[in-house]
C-alpha positions in Angstrom: 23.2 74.0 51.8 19.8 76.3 52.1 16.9 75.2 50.5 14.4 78.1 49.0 10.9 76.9 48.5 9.0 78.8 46.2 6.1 78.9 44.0 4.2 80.3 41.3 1.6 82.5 42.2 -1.4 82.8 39.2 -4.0 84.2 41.3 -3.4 88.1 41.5 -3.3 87.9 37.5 0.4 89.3 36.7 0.5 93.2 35.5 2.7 93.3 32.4 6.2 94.7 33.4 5.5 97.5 31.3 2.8 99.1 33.0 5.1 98.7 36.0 8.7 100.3 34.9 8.7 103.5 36.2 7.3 102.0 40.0 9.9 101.2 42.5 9.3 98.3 45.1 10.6 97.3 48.4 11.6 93.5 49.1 8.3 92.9 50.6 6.3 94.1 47.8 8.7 92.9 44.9 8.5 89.7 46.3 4.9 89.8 46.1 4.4 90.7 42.6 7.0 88.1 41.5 4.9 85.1 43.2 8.6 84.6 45.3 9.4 84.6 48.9 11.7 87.4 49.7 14.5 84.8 50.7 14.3 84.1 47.1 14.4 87.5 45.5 17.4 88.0 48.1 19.4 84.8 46.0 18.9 86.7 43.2 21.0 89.3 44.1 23.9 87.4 46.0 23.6 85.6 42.5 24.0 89.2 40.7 20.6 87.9 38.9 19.1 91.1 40.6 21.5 94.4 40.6 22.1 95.5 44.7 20.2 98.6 44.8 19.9 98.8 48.7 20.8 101.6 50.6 21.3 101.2 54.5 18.2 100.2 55.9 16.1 98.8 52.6 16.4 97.5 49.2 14.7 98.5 46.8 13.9 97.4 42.7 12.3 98.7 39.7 9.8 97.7 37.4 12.1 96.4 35.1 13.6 94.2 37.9 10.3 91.7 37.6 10.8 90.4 33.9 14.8 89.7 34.9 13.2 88.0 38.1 10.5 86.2 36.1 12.8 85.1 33.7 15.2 83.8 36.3 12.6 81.7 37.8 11.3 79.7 34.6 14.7 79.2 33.8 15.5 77.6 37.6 12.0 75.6 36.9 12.3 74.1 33.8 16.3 73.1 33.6 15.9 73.1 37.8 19.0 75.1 37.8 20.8 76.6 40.9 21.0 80.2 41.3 24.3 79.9 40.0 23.8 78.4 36.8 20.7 80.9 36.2 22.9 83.4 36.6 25.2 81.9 33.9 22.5 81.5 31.4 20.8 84.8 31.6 24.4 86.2 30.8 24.8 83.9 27.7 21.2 84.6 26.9 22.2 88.3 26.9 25.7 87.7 24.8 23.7 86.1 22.2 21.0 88.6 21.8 23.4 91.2 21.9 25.6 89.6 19.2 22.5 88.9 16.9 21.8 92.4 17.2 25.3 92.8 16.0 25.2 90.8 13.2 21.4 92.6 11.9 23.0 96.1 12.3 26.2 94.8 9.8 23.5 93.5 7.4 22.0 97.0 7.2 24.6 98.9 6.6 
């Protein structure tokens, strides 16, 4: 079993994801802004945490990537999850918002 060591990085003051959306990052760089080594931003796509938008010699990730990312990595902090069962949270996280959003769009109607 591979450990990751990571950490949280405070001190380059994190730029909202929104001001970032329509910037794309390589590894090196999307590591960066996370606060994550890029062995760790790589788990989060074997994990399928982080969509595999790499062409043949580079990956690459948007913006939007950094709140999935961020997300990913207080979830792994606080329950100290695996990769795996961040995975299956942020996909129950998402069935549940998306079923609440169900259920206000009935009551509208």
């Amino acid at each position: 079993m591979t450990t990751i060591q990571y950490q949280e990085n405070f001190s380059h003051g994190s730029i909202p994801s929104e001001i970032m959306d329509d910037r794309t990052f390589d590894l090196i760089h999307f590591s960066e802004v996370c606060g994550q080594s890029p062995e760790w931003v790589m788990q989060l796509i074997e994990h399928g945490i982080l969509p595999d938008r790499s062409t043949t010699q580079t990956s690459f990730f948007l913006g939007e990537d950094i709140s999935c990312a961020q997300r990913a990595y207080r979830l792994q902090r606080d329950f100290d999850a695996s990769f795996s069962a961040v995975a299956m949270m942020l996909d129950l996280i998402d069935e549940v918002q998306e079923l609440r959003r169900e259920i206000k769009h009935l009551h509208f109607k």
